[in-house]
ZAMARMI-257240 format. One record per residue: residue in three letters; z, y, x of N, C-alpha, C, O in turn. Coordinates in steps of 0.05 Angstrom, whole numbers, plus 5000, padded with zeros to 4 digits. Layout:
// ZAMARMI-257240
ALAZYXZYXZYXZYX...
This chain:
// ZAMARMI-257240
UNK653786725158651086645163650986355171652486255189UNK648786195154648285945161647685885184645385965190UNK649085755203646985735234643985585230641785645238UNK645085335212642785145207641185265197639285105196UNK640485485186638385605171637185805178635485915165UNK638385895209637086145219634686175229633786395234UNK633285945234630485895246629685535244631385355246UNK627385495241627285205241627485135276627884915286UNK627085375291626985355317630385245329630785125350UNK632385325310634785255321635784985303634984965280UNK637084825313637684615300640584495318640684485342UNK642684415301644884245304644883935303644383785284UNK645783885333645483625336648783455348650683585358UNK648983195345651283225365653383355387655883375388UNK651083445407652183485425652383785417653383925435UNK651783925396652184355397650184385379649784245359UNK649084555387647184725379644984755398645684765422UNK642884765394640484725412638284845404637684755382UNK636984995411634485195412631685055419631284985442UNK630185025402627484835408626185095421625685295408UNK625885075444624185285460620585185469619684985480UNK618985445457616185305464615385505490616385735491UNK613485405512613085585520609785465538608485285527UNK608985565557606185375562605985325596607085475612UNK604685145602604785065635602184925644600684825627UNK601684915665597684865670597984515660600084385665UNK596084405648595684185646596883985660598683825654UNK594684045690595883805716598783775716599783555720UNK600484045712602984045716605183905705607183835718UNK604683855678605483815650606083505656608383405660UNK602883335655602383085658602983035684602482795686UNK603883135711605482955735607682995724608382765723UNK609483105714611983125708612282955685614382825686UNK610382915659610482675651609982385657610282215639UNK609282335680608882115680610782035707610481845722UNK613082255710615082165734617682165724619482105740UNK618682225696620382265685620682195652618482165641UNK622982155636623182075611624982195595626582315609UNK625482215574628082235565629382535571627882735572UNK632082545576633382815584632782955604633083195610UNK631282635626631082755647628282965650628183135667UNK625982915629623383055630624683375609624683615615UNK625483235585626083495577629183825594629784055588UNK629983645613630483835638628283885656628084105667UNK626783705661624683805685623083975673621984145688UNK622583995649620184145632621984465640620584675641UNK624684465643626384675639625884865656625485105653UNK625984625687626084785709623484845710623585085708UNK620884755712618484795716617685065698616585255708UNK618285055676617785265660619385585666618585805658UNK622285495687623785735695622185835720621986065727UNK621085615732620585685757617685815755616986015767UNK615885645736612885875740613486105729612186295736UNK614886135714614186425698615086655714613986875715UNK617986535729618786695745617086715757616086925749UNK615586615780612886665804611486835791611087035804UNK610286825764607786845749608487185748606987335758UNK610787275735612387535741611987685767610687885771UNK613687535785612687615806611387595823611887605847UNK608487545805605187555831605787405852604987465874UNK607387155846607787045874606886605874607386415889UNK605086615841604586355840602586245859600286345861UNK603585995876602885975905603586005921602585925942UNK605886135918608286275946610186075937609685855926UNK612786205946616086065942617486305940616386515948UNK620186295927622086575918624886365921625786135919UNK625186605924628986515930630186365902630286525883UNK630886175897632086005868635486035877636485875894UNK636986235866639486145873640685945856639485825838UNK643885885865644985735844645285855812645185695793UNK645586075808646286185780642886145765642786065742UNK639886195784638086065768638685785764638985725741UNK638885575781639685295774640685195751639885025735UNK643485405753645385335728643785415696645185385676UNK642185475694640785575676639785345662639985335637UNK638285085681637884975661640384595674640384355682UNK641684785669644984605675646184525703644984535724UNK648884465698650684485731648884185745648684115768UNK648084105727647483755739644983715743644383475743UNK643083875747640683805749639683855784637383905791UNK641483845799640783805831638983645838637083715852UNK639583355827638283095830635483155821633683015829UNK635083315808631283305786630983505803628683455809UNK631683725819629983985835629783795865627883835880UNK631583625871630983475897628583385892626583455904UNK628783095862626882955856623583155853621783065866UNK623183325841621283485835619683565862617283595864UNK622283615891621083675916619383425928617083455937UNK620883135927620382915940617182925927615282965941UNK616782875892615482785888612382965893610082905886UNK613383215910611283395911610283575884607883565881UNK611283675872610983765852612384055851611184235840UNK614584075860615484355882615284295908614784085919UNK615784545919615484655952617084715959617884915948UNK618984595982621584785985622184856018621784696036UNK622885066021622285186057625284966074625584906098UNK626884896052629284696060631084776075632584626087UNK631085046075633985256085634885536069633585676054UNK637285556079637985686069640285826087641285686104UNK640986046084642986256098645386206083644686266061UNK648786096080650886186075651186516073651186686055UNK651486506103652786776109650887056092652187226079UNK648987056094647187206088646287236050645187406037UNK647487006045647486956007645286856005644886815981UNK642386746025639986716022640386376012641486186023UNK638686385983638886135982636085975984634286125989UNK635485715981633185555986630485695971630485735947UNK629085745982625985885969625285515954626285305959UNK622885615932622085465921618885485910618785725907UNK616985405905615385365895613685165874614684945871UNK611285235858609785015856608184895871606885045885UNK607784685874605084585890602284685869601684645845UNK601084845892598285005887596484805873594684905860UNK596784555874593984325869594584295841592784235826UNK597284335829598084295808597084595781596884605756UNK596784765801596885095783593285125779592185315769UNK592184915787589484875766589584895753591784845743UNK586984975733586184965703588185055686590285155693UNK586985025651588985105634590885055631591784865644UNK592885215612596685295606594885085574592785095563UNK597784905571598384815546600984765543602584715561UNK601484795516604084865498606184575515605584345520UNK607984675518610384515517612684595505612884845503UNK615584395493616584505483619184255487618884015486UNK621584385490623984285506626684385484626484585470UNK628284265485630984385474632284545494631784495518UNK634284755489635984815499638784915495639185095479UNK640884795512643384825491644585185492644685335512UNK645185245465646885465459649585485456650585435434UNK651085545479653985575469655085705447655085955448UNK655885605426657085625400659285995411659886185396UNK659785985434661386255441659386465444660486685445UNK657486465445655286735454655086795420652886715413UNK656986915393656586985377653587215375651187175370UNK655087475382652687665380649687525395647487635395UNK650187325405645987295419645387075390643187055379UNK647586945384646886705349646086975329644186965313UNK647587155332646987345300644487445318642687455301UNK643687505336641687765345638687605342636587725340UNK638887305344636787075344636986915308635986715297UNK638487095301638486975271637287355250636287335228UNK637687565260636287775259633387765270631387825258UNK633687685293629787635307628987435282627887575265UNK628887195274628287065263626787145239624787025229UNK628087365230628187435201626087695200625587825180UNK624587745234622887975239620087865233619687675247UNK618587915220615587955216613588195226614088435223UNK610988075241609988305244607088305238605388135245UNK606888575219604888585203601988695217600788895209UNK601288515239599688505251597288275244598188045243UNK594588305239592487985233591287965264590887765278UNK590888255272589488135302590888365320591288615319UNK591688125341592288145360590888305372591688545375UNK588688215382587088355408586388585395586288775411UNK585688635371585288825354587289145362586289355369UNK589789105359592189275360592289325397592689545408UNK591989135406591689165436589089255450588889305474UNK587689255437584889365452584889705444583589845460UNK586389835419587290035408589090245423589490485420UNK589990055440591990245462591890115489593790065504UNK589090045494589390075524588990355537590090425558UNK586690535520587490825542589990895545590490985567UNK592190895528594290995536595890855549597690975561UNK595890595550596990425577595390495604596090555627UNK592990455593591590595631592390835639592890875663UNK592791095619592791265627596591325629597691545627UNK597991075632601591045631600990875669602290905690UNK598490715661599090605691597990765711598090705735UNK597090955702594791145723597391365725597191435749UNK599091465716600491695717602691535736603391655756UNK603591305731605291115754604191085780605591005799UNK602091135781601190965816601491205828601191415815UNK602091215849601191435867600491285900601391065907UNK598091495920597391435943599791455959601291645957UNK599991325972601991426001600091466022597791376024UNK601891666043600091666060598691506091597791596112UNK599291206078599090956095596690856083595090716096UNK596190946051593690756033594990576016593990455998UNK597690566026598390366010598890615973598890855967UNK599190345958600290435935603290415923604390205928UNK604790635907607490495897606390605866605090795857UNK607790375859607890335818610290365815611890205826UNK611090555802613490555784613790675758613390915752UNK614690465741614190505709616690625700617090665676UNK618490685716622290685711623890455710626190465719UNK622890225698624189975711623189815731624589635740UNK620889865739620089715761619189835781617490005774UNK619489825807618690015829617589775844618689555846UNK614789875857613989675877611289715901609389855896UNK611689605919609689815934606789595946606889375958UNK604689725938601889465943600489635965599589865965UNK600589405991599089506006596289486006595389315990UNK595189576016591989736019589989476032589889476057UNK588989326022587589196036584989326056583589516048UNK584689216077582989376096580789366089579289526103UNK578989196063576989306061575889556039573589606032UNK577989646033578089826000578490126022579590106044UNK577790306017578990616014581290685998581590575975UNK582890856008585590925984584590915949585490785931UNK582791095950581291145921580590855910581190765888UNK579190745929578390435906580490295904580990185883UNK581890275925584790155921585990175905586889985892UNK586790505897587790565877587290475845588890415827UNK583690515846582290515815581990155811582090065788UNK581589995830582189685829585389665823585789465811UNK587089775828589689715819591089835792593289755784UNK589690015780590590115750589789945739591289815723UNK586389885745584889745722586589375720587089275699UNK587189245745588189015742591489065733592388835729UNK592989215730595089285736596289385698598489355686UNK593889505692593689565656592989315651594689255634UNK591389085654591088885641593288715638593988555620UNK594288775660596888555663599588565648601488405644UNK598988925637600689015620599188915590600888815575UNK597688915584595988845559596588575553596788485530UNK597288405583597188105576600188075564600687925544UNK601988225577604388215570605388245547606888095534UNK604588445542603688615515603088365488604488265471UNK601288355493600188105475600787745473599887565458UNK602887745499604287515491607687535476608987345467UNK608387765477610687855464609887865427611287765409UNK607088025425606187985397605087795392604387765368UNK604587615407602787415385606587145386607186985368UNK607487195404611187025406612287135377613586975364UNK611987405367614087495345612187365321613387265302UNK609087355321608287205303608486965292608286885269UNK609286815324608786535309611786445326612086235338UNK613286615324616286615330617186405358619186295368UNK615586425361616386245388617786365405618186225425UNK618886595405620486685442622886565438623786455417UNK624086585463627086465471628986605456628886775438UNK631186495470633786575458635386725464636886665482UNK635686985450636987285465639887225490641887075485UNK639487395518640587305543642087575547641087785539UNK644287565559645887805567644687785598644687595614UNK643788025601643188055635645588115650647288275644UNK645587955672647787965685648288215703650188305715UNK646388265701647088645728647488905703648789105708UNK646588865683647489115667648589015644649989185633UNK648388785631650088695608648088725584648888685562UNK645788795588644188945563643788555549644488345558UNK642188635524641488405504639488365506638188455487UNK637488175532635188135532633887995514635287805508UNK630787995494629787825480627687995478627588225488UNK624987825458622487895456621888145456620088255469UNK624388315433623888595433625188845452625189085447UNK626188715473627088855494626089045511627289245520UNK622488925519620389025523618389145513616889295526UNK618289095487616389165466615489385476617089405495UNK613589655479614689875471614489885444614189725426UNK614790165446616190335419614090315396614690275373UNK610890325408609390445394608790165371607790235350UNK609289875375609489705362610989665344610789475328UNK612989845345615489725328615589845296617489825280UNK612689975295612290055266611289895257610689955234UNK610289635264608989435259610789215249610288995238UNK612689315254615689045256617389085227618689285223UNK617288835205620088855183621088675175620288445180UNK623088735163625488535154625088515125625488685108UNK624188265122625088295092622788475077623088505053UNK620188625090618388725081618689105081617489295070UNK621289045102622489355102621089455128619989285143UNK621089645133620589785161624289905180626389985171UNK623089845210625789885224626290165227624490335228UNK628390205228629290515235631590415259633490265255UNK630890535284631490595312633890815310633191045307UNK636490745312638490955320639290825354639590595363UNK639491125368639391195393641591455401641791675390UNK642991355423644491625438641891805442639791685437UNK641892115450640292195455641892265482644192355485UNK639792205502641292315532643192125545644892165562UNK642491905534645091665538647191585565649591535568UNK644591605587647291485607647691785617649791795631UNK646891965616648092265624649492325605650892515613UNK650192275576652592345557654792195562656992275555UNK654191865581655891725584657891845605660391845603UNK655891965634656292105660658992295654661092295667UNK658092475629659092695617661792625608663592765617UNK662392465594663792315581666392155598668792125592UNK664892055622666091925643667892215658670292155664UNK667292435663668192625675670392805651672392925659UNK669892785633670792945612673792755597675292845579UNK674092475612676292215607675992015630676591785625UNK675192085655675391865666677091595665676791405680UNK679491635638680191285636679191095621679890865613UNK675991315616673290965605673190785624672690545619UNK673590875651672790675669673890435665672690225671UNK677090445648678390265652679490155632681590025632UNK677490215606677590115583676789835577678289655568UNK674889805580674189485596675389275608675489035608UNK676289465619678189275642676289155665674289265676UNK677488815670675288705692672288585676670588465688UNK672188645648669388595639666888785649664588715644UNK667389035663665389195674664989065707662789085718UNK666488985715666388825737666688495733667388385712UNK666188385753666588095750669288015748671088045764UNK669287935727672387825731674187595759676587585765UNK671887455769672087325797672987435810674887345823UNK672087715817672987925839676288005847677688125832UNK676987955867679588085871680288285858678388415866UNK681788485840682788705832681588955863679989135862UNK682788885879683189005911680789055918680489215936UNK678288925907674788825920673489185914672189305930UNK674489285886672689525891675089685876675489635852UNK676689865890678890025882676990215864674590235870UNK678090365843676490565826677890865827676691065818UNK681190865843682091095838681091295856681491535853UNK679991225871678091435894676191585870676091825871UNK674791465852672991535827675191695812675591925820UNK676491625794678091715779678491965785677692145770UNK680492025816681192285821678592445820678792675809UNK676292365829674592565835672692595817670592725821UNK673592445788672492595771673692765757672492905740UNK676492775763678192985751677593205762677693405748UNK676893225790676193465811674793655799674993895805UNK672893515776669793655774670093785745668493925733UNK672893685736672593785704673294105703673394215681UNK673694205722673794595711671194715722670894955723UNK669294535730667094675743665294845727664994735705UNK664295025729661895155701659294985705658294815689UNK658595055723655294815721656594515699655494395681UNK658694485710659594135704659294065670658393875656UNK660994405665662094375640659294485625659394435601UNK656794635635654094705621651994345615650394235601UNK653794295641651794045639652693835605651093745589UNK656093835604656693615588655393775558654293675539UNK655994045565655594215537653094135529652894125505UNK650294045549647694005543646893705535644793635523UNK649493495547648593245539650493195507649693005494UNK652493345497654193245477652393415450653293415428UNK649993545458649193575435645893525440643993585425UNK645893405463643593205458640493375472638193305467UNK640993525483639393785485638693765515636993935520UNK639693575545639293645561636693615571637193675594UNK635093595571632093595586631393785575630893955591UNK631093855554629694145541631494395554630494585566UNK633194375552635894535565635194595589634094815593UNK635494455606635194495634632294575643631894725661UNK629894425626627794535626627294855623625494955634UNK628894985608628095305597630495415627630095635637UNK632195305636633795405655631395405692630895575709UNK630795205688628895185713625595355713624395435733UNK624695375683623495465681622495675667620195745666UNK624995795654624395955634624395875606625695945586UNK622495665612621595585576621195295567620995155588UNK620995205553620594905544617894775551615994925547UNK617494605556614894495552614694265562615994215582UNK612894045549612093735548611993635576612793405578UNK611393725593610593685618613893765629615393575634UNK614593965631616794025644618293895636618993745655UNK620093805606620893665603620693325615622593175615UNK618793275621618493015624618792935668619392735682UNK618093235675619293205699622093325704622893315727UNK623493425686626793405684627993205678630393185684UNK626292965662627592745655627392575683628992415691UNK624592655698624692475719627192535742628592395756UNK626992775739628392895772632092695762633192535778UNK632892755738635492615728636292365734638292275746UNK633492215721633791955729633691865768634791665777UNK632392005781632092055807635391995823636191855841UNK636392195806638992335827641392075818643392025832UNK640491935791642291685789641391425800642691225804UNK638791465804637491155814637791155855638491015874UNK636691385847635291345875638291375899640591435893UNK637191285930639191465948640091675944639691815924UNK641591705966642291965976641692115985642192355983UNK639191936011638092056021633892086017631892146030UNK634892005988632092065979632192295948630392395936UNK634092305944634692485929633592785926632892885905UNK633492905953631293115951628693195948627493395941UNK628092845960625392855950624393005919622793195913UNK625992835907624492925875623893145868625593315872UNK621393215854620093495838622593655823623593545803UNK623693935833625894015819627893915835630193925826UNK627593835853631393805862632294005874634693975877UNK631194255886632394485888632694655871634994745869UNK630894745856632194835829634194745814635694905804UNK634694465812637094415803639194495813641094625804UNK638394375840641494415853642394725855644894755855UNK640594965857641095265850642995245830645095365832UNK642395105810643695155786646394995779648295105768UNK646294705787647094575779648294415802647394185805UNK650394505821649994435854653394215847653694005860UNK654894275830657794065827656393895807658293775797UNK654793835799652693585787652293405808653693205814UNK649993495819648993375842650993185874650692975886UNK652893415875655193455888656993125883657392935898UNK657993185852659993005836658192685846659192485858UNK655792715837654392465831652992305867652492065871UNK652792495884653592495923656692295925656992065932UNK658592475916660192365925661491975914661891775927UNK661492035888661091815876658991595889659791365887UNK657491615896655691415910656691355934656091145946UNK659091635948659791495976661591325968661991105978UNK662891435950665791265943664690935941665990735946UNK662790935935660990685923660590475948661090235948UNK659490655969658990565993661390466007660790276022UNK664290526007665690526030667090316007666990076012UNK668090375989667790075969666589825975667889625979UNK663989825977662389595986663189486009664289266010UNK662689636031663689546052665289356065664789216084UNK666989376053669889236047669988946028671888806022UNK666388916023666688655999665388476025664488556047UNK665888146012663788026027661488056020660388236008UNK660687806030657187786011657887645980656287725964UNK659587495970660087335950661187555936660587565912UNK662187665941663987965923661588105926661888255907UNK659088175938657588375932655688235916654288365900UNK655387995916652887865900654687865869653788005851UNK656087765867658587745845657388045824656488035801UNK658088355847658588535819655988695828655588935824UNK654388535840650988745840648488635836646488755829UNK648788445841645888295857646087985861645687885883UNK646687845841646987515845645187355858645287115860UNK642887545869640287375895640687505918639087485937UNK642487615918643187805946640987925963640887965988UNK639387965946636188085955636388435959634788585971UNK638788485946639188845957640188855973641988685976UNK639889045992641789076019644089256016643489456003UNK646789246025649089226013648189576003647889665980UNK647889726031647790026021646890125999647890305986UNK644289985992642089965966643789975940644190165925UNK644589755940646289675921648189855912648289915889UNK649989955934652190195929651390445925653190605922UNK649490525924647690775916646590725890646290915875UNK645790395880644390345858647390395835647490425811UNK648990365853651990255835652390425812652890325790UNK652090715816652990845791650490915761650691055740UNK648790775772646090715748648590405732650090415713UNK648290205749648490085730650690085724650990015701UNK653190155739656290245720655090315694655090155675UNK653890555692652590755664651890475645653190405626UNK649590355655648890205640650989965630650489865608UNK652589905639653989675635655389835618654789755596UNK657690095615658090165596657190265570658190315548UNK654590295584652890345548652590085540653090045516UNK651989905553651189585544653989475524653589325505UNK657189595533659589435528659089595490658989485469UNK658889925499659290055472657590045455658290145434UNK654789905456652389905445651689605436649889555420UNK653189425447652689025434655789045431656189025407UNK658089085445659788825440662589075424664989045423UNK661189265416663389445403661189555377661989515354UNK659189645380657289715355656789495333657589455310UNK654389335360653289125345655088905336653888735323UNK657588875339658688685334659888765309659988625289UNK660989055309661589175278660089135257660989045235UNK657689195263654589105246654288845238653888785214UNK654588675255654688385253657288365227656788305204UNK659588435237662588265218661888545195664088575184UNK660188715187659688855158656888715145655988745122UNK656188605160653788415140651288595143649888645123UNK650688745173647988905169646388765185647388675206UNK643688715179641888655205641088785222639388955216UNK642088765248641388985264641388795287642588575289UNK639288945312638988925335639489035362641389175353UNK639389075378639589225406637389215419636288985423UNK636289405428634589515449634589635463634089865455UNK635189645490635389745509638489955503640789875508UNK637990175494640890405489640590415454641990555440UNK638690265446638790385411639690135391640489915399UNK639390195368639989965350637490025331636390245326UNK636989725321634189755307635589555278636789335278UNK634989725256636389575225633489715211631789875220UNK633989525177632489535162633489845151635789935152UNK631089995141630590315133632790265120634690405126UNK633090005095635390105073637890185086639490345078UNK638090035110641189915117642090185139644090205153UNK639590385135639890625158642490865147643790965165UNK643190935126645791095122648490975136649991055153UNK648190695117650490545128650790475158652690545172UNK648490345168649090455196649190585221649590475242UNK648790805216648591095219651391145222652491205243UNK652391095200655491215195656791025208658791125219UNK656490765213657790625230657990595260659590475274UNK655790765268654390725294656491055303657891065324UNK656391235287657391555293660991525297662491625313UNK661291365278664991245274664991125303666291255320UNK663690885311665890785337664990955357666490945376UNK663191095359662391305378664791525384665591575407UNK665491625360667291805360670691755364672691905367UNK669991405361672791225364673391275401675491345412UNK670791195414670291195436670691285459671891225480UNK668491605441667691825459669092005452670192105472UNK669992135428671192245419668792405404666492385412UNK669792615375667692785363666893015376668193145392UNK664693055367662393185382662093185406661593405416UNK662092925426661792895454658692715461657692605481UNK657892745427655092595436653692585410654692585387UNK650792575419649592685390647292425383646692265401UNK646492415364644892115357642392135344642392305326UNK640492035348638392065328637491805331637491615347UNK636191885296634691645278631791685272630791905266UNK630291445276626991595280625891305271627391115274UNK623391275259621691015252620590955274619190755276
């Protein structure tokens, strides 16, 4: 594949390869930063300014300040100290001008409020691509080549806002303070109750602003794949996954999306990080197939020992619950499964609070774990599950312990914004994920890539053109079974 030809957006210059990135910032903002800077030095300031509102703008916090560590810094290069000083002097950021060592807390930052007047207009900056990030060059030379057969925008989005309101209305719930918590499965967050609202208006003012904000989101991802403007696919550093425009999408857009005039076909683990769970118990030496790429390689060997894990997943392999459970994820069947076990019988609803209670017992504490709808029924049934996945989290804990803060920010949390315990309870979500992320981009997709298929990553699936769906299908089932071994995991393909 031609690099020079994969987008007019990417272009080869002296110094590499460089990504013309467009993106938009309020007027006032634009023009003080132009008329204080020139040259490399504006098209870096455009960098930081553009990292720094969007971030705020994300998190509801434009007008405030947020923690900027060094790994955001380095983002838009090791040398740009001098332009985030200069940017503070000239009033144009806000900075609180401390920061914690010990604690990992680094300098908060802001825009100046006088500047976040009036309208966003287009700006547009280079940015360099290391010639070594192969799979994000093929995965941004695949995006490139996506069309979506959409004329109106607001059209397709005004089409599914009941079912986003009625996605953000099934997320909120009252507490019994007034306040509110939202949680969509990737985002958890809790809005307190202003004193002049009642819980109820509180609540019905927060779906309604709360769906729009999803609509807005929504509709800057589709009108970016139209006129191709998004960035350049990013490996997340806490799970390893392949972030880019279509990372977020949902699903229900992606019939809208083709290659070449083809429609995508979505192959997916079914049951993924619980086949992985399964999988992990059924061979615990995946852990250490990787090696130090599932951990930071910075880290001491000594920083998080694994054989405390190891043994005690061997503990669990003659158990019957253990071995009903793997039998239900290697053929892809567990939520329906466990649904007719807790309840008798199958159904839309039940299933969908078995999927919750699952995800619960891997996300959440330890000591919030019971909370969830079904966690005694499970545990009736399924008590060396529950048990295996307890202890594992302590092992997690007394692990941590033992790190500093630079070894805990290193393999959890690079803003050191989780509190250590948090983090070691969060630990065996994203282990899962980091090993679906290794077997799903840099062992799948990379196969795909060196056989000449176009294919993508999303979240746990791969997205290729309909034609290219036998071939890779069969390619996706092969390193699976290279992996996992045969029949330890089951796959489906869906438009």
């Amino acid at each position: 594949m031609n690099m020079n030809n994969i987008n007019q957006n990417l272009i080869t210059l002296k110094g590499g390869t460089y990504l013309i990135k467009y993106s938009s910032l309020p007027a006032k903002l634009v023009k003080k930063a132009e008329s204080l800077f020139d040259n490399n030095d504006l098209t870096n300031t455009l960098r930081i300014l553009d990292l720094v509102y969007w971030k705020l703008y994300k998190k509801n916090l434009l007008g405030c300040t947020w923690h900027f560590s060094k790994n955001y810094k380095r983002k838009v290069g090791s040398n740009s100290t001098h332009l985030w000083n200069s940017l503070v002097k000239s009033e144009i950021l806000v900075c609180n001008g401390s920061y914690h060592t010990k604690q990992g807390k680094s300098k908060k930052y802001g825009i100046n409020s006088d500047l976040l007047e009036g309208d966003n207009i287009q700006i547009t900056y280079r940015e360099h691509v290391s010639s070594s990030k192969k799979i994000e060059l093929y995965s941004y030379g695949v995006l490139s080549e996506l069309d979506l057969n959409v004329k109106d925008v607001n059209a397709i989005i005004n089409t599914e806002f009941p079912s986003i309101l009625h996605e953000v209305r099934g997320n909120t719930h009252i507490n019994e303070d007034g306040s509110l918590t939202y949680d969509n499965g990737k985002k958890r967050r809790k809005v307190p109750k202003p004193s002049s609202m009642t819980p109820g208006e509180h609540f019905e003012s927060f779906v309604a602003l709360q769906s729009k904000e999803v609509c807005k989101a929504h509709q800057r991802a589709l009108e970016a794949l139209i006129s191709k403007s998004y960035g350049f696919p990013k490996r997340n550093n806490t799970n390893y996954r392949l972030n880019h425009v279509l990372t977020n999408l949902p699903s229900r857009y992606l019939s809208q999306c083709t290659i070449e005039g083809e429609e995508l076909i979505e192959i997916d683990l079914k049951n993924s990080q619980f086949t992985l769970l399964a999988n992990l118990i059924k061979n615990p030496s995946l852990l250490y197939r990787w090696g130090n790429t599932i951990f930071n390689s910075t880290v001491p060997e000594n920083s998080l020992p694994l054989e405390a894990s190891f043994r005690l997943l061997h503990n669990f392999q003659d158990k019957a619950d253990i071995q009903l459970f793997q039998e239900y994820c290697y053929q892809g069947v567990l939520y329906e499964e466990i649904c007719k076990v807790l309840h008798g019988k199958e159904t839309t609803s039940g299933r969908d609070k078995v999927k919750s209670l699952m995800f619960a017992l891997v996300f959440k504490e330890i000591q919030h774990m019971p909370k969830a709808e079904l966690y005694d029924a499970f545990n009736e049934n399924f008590a060396n599950v529950i048990e295996l996945i307890i202890q594992l989290k302590r092992n997690f804990v007394n692990d941590f312990k033992e790190m500093d803060q630079k070894e805990f920010m290193r393999n959890i949390n690079k803003s050191g914004n989780v509190p250590r315990q948090k983090g070691a309870m969060n630990f065996l979500a994203i282990l899962l994920q980091r090993i679906e992320a290794k077997i799903f981009i840099d062992e799948i997709l990379d196969t795909l890539r060196i056989s000449g298929i176009k294919a993508i990553s999303r979240h746990d699936s791969i997205l290729v053109k309909k034609s290219h769906e036998a071939q890779a299908y069969s390619i996706v089932e092969s390193r699976l079974s290279e992996i996992l071994g045969e029949g330890c995991f089951s796959l489906n393909s869906k438009n």
